[in-house]
N, C-alpha and C positions, 0 to 999 in steps of 0.2 A: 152621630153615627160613625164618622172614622172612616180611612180609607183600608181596602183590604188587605191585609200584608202581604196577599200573593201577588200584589201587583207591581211588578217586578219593574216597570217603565217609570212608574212614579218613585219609586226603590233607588233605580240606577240612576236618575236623574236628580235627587238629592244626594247622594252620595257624591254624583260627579261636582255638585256644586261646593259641599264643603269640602274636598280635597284642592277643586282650583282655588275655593279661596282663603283658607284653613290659614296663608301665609299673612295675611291681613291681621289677624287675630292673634297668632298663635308664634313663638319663636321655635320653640320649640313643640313637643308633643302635646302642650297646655295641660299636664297633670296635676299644674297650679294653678296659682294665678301668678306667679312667680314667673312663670310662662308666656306671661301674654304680652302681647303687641299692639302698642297704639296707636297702627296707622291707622285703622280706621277712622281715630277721632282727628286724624292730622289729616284724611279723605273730607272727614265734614267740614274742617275749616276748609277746606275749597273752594266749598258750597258757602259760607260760613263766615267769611274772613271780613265783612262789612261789618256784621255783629260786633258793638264794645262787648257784649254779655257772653260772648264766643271768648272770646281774649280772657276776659275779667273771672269769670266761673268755669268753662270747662276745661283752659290750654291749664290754668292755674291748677286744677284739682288733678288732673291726669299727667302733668308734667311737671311745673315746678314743687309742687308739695313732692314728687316722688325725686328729685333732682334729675330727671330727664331732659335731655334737648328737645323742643317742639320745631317741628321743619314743618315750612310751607311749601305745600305740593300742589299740581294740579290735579285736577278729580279727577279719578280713576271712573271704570265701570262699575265698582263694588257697590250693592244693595242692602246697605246694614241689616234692613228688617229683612231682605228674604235669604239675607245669610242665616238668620236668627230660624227664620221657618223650614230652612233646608237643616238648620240641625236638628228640629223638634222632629221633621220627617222620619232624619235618617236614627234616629235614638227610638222611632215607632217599630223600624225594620229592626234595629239590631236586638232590642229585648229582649227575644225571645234566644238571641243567641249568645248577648252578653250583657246581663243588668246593671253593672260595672261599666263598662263601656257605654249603654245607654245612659243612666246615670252622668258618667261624665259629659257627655254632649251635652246632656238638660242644666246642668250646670255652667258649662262654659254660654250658652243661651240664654241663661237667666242674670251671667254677668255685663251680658253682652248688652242687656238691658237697660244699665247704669249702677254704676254701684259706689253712687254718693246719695 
């Protein structure tokens, strides 16, 4: 069934979520993927950092294949998956105003996904 687009509370509250965390993701405007940011995957080795399979498959695919530095951080508050769902939200509201702009959030959401 879907949530109604006039609901303006569930609206502004995805919205509020991909703006504060849009910098996790995103260097810039993420018009790319030439754009993006991988702190998130440097937020999961946080969580993460016991794993050899963390080390051996993801720091490698997301960072050395692309000749990036990989930093160890401590976990933030970021929620990959409800970052992921605060974009599908906010791309439900913008549709109707920019199919482009929707479009790019379902995009940036479905990289967010994995994209090995």
């Amino acid at each position: 069934r879907g949530w109604p687009a006039s609901d303006v509370q569930l609206e502004a509250m995805s919205r509020s979520l991909v703006d504060k965390w849009r910098w996790v993701v995103c260097k810039e405007d993420c018009q790319t993927t030439n754009h993006l940011s991988w702190f998130f995957v440097e937020d999961w080795g946080a969580r993460c950092n016991s794993s050899a399979n963390f080390d051996r498959y993801l720091v490698t695919h997301y960072f050395r294949n692309r000749g990036l530095e990989y930093v160890q951080r401590p976990p933030s508050d970021y929620c990959h998956f409800g970052f992921i769902t605060a974009l599908v939200l906010t791309a439900h509201f913008e549709y109707p105003n920019s199919v482009a702009q929707a479009g790019r959030l379902l995009f940036l959401a479905y990289v967010l996904l994995g994209d090995f």
